[in-house]
C-alpha positions as CSV (number, residue, x, y, z in Angstrom):
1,X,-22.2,9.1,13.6
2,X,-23.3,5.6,12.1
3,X,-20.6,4.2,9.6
4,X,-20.8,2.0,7.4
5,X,-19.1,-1.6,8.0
6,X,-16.1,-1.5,5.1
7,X,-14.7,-4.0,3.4
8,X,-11.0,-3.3,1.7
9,X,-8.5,-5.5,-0.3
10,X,-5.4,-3.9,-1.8
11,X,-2.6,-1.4,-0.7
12,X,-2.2,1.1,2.0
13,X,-3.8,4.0,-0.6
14,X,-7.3,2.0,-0.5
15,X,-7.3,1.5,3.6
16,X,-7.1,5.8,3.4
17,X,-9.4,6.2,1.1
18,X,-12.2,3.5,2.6
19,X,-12.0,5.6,5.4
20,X,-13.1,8.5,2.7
21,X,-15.7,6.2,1.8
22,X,-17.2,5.5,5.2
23,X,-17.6,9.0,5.7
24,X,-19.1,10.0,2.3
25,X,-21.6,7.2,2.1
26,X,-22.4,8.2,6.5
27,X,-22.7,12.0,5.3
28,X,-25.3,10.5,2.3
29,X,-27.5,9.2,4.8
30,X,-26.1,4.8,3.8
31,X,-25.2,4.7,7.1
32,X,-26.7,0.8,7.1
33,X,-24.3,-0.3,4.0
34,X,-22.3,-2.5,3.1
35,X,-19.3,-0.9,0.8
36,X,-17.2,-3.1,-0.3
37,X,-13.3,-1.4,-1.7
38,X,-11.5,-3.3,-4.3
39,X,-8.5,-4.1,-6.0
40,X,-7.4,-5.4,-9.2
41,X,-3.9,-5.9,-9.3
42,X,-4.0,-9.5,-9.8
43,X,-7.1,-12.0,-10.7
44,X,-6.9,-13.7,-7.3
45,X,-7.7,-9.9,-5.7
46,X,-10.8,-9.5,-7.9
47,X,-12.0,-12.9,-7.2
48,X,-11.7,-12.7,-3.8
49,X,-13.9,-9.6,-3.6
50,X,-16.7,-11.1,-5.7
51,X,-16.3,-14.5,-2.9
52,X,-16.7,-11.2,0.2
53,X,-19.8,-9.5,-1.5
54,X,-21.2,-12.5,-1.8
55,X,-20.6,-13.4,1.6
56,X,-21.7,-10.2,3.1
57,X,-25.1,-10.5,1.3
58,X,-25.9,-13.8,2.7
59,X,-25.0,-12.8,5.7
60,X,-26.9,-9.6,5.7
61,X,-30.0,-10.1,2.6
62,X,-31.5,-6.8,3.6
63,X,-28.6,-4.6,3.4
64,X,-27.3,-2.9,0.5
65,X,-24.0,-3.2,-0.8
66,X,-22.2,-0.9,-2.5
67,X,-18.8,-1.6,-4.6
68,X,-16.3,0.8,-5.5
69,X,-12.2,0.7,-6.3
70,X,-10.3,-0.3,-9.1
71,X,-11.6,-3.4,-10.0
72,X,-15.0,-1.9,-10.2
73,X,-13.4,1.0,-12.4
74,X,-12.0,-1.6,-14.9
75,X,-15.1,-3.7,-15.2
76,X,-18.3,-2.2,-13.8
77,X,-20.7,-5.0,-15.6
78,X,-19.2,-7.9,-13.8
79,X,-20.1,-6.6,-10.2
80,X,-23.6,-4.8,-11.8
81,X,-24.4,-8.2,-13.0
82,X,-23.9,-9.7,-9.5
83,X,-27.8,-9.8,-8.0
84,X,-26.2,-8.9,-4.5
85,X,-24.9,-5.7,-5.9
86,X,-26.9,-2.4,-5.3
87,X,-24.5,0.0,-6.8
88,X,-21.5,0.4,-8.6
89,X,-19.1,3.3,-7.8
90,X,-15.5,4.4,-9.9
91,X,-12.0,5.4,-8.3
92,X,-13.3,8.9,-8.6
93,X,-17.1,8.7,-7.5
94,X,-16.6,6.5,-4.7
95,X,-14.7,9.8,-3.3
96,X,-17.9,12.3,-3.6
97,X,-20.6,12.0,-1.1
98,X,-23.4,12.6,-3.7
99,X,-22.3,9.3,-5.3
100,X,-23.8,7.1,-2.7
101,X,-27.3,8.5,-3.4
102,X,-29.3,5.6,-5.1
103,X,-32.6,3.4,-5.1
104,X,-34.5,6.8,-6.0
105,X,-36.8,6.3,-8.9
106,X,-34.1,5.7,-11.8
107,X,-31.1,6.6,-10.4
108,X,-28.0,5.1,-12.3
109,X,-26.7,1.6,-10.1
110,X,-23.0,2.1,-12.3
111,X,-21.0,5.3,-11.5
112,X,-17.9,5.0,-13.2
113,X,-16.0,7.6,-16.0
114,X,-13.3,7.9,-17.6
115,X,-10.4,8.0,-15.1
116,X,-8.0,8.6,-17.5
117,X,-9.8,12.8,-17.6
118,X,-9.1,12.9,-14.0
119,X,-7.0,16.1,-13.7
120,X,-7.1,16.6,-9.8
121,X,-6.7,14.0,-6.4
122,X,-7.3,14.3,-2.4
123,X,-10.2,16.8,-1.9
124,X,-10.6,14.2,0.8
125,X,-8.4,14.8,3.5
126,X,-9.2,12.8,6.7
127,X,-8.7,14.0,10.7
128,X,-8.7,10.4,12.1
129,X,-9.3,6.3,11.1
130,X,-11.2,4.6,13.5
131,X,-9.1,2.0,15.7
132,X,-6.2,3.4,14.2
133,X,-3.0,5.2,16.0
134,X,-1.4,5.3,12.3
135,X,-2.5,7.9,10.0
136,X,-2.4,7.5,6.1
137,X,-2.0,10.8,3.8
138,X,-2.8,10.7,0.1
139,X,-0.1,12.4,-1.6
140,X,-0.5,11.3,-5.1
141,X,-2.4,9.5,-7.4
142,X,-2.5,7.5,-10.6
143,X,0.3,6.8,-12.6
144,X,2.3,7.6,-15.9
145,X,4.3,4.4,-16.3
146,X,3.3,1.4,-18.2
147,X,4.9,-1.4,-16.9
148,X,4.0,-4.5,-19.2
149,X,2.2,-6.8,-16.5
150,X,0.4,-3.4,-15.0
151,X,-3.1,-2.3,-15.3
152,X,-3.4,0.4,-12.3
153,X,-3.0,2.8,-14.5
154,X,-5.7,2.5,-16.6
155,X,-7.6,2.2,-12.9
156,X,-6.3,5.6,-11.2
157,X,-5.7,7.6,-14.0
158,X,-2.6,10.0,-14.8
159,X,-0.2,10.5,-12.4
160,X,-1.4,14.0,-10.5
161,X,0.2,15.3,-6.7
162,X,-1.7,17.1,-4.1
163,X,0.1,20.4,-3.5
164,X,2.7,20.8,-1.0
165,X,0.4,23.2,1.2
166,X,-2.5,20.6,1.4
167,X,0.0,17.8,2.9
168,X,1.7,20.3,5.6
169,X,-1.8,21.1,6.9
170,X,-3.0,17.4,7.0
171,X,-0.1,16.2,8.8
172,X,-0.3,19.3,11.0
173,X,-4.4,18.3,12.1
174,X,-3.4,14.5,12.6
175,X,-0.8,15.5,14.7
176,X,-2.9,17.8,17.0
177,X,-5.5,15.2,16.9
178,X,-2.8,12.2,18.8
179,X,-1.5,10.5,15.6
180,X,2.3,9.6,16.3
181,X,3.1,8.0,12.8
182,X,2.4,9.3,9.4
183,X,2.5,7.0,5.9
184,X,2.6,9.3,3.3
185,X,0.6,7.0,0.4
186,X,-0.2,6.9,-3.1
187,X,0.5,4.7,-6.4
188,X,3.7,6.0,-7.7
189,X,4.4,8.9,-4.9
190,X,8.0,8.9,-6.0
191,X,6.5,10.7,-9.4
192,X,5.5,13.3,-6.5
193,X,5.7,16.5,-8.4
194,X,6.5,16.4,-11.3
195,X,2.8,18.1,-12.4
196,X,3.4,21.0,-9.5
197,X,4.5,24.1,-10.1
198,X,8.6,24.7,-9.2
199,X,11.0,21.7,-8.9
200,X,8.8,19.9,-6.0
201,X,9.9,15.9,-5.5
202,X,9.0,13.3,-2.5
203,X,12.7,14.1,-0.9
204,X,11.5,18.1,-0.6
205,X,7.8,17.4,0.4
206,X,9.2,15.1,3.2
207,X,12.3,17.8,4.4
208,X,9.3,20.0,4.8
209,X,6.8,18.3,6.8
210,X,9.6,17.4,9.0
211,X,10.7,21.0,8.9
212,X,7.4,22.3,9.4
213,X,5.5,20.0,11.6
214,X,8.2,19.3,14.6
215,X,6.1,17.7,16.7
216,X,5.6,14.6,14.2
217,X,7.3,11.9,15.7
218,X,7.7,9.5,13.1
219,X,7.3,9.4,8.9
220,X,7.1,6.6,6.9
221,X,6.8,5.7,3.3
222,X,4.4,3.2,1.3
223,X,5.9,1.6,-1.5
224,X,9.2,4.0,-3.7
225,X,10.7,3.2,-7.1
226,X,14.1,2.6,-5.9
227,X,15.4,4.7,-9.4
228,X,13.4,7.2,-8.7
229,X,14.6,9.2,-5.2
230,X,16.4,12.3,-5.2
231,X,19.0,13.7,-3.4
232,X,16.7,15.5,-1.0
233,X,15.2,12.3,0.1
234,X,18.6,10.1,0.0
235,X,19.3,12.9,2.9
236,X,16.6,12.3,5.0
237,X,16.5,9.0,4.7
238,X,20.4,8.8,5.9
239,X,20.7,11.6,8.3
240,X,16.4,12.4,9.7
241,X,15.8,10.2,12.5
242,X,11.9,10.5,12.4
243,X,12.2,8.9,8.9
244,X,11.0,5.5,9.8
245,X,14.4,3.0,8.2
246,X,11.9,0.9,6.4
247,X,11.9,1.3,2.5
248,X,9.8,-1.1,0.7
249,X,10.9,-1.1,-2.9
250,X,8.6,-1.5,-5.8
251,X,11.5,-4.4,-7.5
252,X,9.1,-6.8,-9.1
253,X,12.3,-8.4,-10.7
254,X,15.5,-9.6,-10.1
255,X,16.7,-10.6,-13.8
256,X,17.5,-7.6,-16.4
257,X,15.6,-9.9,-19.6
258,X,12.5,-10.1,-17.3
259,X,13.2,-6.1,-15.9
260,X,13.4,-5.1,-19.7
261,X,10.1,-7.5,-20.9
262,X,8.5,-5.6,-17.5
263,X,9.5,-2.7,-19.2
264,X,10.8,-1.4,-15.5
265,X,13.5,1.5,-15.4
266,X,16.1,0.0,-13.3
267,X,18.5,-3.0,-13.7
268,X,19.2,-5.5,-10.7
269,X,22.6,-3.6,-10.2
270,X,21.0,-0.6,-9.7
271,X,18.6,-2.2,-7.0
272,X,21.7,-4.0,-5.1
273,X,23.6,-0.2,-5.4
274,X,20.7,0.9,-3.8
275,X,20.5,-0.9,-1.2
276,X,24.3,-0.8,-0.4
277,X,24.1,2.8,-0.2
278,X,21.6,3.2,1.9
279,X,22.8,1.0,4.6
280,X,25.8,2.4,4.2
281,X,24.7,5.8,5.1
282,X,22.2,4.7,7.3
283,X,23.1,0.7,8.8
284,X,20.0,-0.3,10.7
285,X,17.9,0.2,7.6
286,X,15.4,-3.0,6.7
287,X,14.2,-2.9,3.1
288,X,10.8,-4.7,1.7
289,X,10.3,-5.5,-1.8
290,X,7.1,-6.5,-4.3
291,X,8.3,-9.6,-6.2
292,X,6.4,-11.2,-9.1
293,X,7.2,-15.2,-9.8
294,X,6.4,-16.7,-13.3
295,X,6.7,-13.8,-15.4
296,X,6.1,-14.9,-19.5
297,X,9.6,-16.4,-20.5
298,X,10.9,-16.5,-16.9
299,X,13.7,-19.7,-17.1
300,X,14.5,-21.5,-14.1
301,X,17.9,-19.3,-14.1
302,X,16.1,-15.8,-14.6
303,X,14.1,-16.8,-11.8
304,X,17.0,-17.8,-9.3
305,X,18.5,-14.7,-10.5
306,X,15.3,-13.1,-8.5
307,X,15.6,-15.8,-5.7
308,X,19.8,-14.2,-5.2
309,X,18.4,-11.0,-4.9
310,X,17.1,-11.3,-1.6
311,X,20.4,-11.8,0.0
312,X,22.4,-9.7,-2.4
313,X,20.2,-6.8,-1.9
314,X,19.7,-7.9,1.7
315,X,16.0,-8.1,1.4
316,X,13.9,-8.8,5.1
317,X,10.1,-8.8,4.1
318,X,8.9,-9.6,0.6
319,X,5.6,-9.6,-0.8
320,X,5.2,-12.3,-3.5
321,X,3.2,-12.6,-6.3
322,X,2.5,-15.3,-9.0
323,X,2.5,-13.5,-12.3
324,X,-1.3,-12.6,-12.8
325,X,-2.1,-11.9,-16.7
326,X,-4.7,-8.9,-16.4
327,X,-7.0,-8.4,-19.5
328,X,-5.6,-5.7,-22.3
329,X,-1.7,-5.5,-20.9
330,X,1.1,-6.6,-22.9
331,X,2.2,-9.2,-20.8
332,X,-1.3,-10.8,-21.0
333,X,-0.1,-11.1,-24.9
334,X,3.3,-12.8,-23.8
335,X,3.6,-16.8,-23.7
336,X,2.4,-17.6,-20.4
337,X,4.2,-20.3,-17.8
338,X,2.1,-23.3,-16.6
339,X,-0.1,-22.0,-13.3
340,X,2.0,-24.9,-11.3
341,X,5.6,-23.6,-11.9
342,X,4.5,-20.0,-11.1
343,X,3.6,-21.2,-7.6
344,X,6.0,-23.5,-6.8
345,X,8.6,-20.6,-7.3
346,X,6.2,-18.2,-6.0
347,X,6.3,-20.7,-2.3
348,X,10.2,-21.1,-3.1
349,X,10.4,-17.0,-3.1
350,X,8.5,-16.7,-0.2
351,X,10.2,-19.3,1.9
352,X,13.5,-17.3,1.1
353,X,11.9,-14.6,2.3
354,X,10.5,-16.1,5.6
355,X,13.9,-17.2,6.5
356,X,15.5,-13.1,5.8
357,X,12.7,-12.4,8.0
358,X,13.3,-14.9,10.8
359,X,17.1,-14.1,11.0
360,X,16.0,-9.8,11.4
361,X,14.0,-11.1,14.1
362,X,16.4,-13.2,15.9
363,X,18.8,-10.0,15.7
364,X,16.7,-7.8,17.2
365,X,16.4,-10.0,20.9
366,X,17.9,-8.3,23.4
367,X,17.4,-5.0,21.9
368,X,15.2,-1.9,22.7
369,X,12.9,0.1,20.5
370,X,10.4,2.6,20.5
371,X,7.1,0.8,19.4
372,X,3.7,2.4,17.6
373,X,1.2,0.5,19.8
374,X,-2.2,0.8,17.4
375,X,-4.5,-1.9,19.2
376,X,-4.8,-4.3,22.3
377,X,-6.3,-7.8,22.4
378,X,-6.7,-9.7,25.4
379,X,-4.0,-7.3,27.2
380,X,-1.6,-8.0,24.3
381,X,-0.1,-4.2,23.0
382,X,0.0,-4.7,19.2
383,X,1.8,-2.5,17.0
384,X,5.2,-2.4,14.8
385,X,8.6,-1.0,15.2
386,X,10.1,1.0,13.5
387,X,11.6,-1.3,10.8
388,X,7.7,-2.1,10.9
389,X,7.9,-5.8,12.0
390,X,4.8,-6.6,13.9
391,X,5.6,-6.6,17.7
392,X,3.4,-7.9,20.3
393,X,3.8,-6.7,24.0
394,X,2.2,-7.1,27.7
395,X,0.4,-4.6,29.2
396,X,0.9,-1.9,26.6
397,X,-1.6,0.7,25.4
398,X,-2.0,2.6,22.2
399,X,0.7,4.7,21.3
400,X,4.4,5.0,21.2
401,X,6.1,2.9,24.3
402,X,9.7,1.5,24.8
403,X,10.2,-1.7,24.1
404,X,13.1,-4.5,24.8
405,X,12.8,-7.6,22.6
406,X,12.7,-11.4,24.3
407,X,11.8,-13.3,21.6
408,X,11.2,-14.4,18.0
409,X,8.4,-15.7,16.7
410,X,7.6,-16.6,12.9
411,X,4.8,-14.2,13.2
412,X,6.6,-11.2,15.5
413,X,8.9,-10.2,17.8
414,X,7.8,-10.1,21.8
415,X,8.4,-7.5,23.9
416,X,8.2,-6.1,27.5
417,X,7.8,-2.7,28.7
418,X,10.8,-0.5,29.9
């Protein structure tokens, strides 16, 4: 079949769910489009996807382009406005294959509701991503929190969880179709639930996919509220060895004046405790973390309080963010910090973060590892361990392959076949 070429910005949910998109818009008959997937979580994300459709149309005049996500959901007008534009799609339409019908007599070019009716999520399981060996499995979607700086929830809607039975069987056909990793995916999957019948959480769902699909040989997680894991998944994280030891931990913050004005739920204590504990039950564990710079009101000393996190917390991979004001939250409302001094803490965050990173990497030379190989180029294996740092190795072809380290670079670690 003819797909679509894609275009996606944002997190790991959006790279599943473009896939969905690909195949709706191919099962439509839009075969020859361009469908562009975007995000919203900060202004720089929905510029730059205005700067790729505009691109792609000069590039390609006579094809249509088709814009869906969450940026599209918030503002339709400003992408129907765009002359490059042939159709608008929301978080919920971009999903249904009779969405992508268009350009007959007057059929609508904006296809957006009200997300916030949505009541259901993941009639759209996938069997396989094309030039992937890593599989992504929506598990839940939207969210109930209102963070102050936040507006994904009024993009996806109320938090809702795809039933434990529906996750079992998708893992079960990726798994019988070659896929040796699975990233269970979502917006605030540690809410995983809490609208299902019975006492269901992310630590049971994940006991029972590794209960019930043995032949999975690795699991990993997208993005957890530290504050919010259970018991159950404290215990697989510590004792099941097909848990990937990656965690990356939605932080944002490491000052309690800036956690409260986020209006987060956990204190920077309760971060460091976390991460204590998990290393402690389980010591070769890497954790990642989403940190916002510049927050309204942030002093110099709030921020170094979030700058000290990194090694009291024993952060290895960050992923930094200038505070963004988005239109309609509270913190849009808040005094804002001068564009220049969110930066230059945002590059002072990131270089703290390079240098956590660098000294991971250095440890790991001389030791071995099984590595998920997901592409080759040029004869170079590319793929990630399984603390997920990019790895880059000789000779290797997709899939898992053993792996001993000799060397470090900024970008990866190198290894060689064993």
């Amino acid at each position: 079949m003819t797909r679509p070429q894609m275009i996606t910005f944002g997190c790991r949910l959006n790279t599943l769910e473009s896939e969905v998109m690909a195949n709706r818009a191919a099962d439509a008959g839009l075969d020859d489009a361009i469908i562009v997937n975007t995000c919203a979580v900060t202004n720089e994300a929905v510029r730059q996807a205005r700067q790729a459709i505009r691109r792609a149309h000069r590039q390609n005049p006579d094809t249509p382009v088709v814009v869906g996500g969450c940026a599209a959901q918030l503002n339709p007008g400003q992408f129907a406005d765009m002359p490059e534009v042939s159709l608008v799609l929301g978080n919920e339409e971009k999903l249904q294959t009779s969405a992508y019908a268009f350009g007959l007599g007057d059929e609508e070019r904006v296809k957006v509701n009200d997300i916030a009716t949505v009541q259901e999520t993941a009639g759209h399981m996938v069997e396989g991503f094309v030039e992937r060996s890593r599989a992504f499995v929506e598990i839940q979607n939207g969210c109930d929190h209102r963070c102050t700086f936040c507006i994904i929830p009024f993009a996806r809607g109320p938090s809702r969880s795809v039933p434990v039975g529906a996750v079992v069987e998708q893992v079960k056909k990726l798994v019988g179709n070659g896929y040796e990793e699975v990233v269970l995916t979502g917006v605030d999957i540690t809410a995983y639930g809490q609208d299902l019948p019975g006492n269901m959480t992310l630590g049971s769902l994940c006991q029972k996919l590794l209960q019930q699909v043995p032949d999975l040989p690795r699991l990993r997680l997208s993005s957890i509220d530290s504050v919010e894991v259970d018991e159950p998944l404290f215990e697989a994280i510590a004792h099941e060895p097909r848990m990937m030891p990656h965690f990356h931990l939605s932080l944002q913050a490491g000052d309690n004046m800036i956690l409260k004005r986020m209006k987060r739920r956990h204190l920077r204590e309760d971060s460091i405790e976390f991460c204590e504990q998990v290393r402690a039950a389980r010591p070769d564990v890497v954790f990642g973390a989403d940190l916002i710079t510049g927050f309204p009101t942030e002093t110099e000393e709030m921020f170094l309080n979030t700058l000290k996190l990194v090694e009291e917390a024993g952060l290895t991979f960050l992923h930094v963010f200038p505070f963004s004001a988005r239109p309609d939250t509270p913190a849009a409302k808040m005094k804002q910090l001068p564009g220049d001094v969110r930066r230059e803490r945002a590059a002072r965050l990131r270089s703290a973060g390079q240098a956590a990173r660098d000294a991971f990497f250095e440890s790991q030379v001389g030791k071995t590892a099984s590595v998920l190989v997901e592409k080759t180029e040029d004869g170079i294996g590319l793929g990630h361990c399984p603390h997920f740092a990019p790895v880059r190795v000789a000779d290797a072809q997709p899939g898992i392959v053993d792996v001993e380290f000799i060397q470090a670079r900024p970008d990866a670690l190198v290894g060689q076949l064993i």
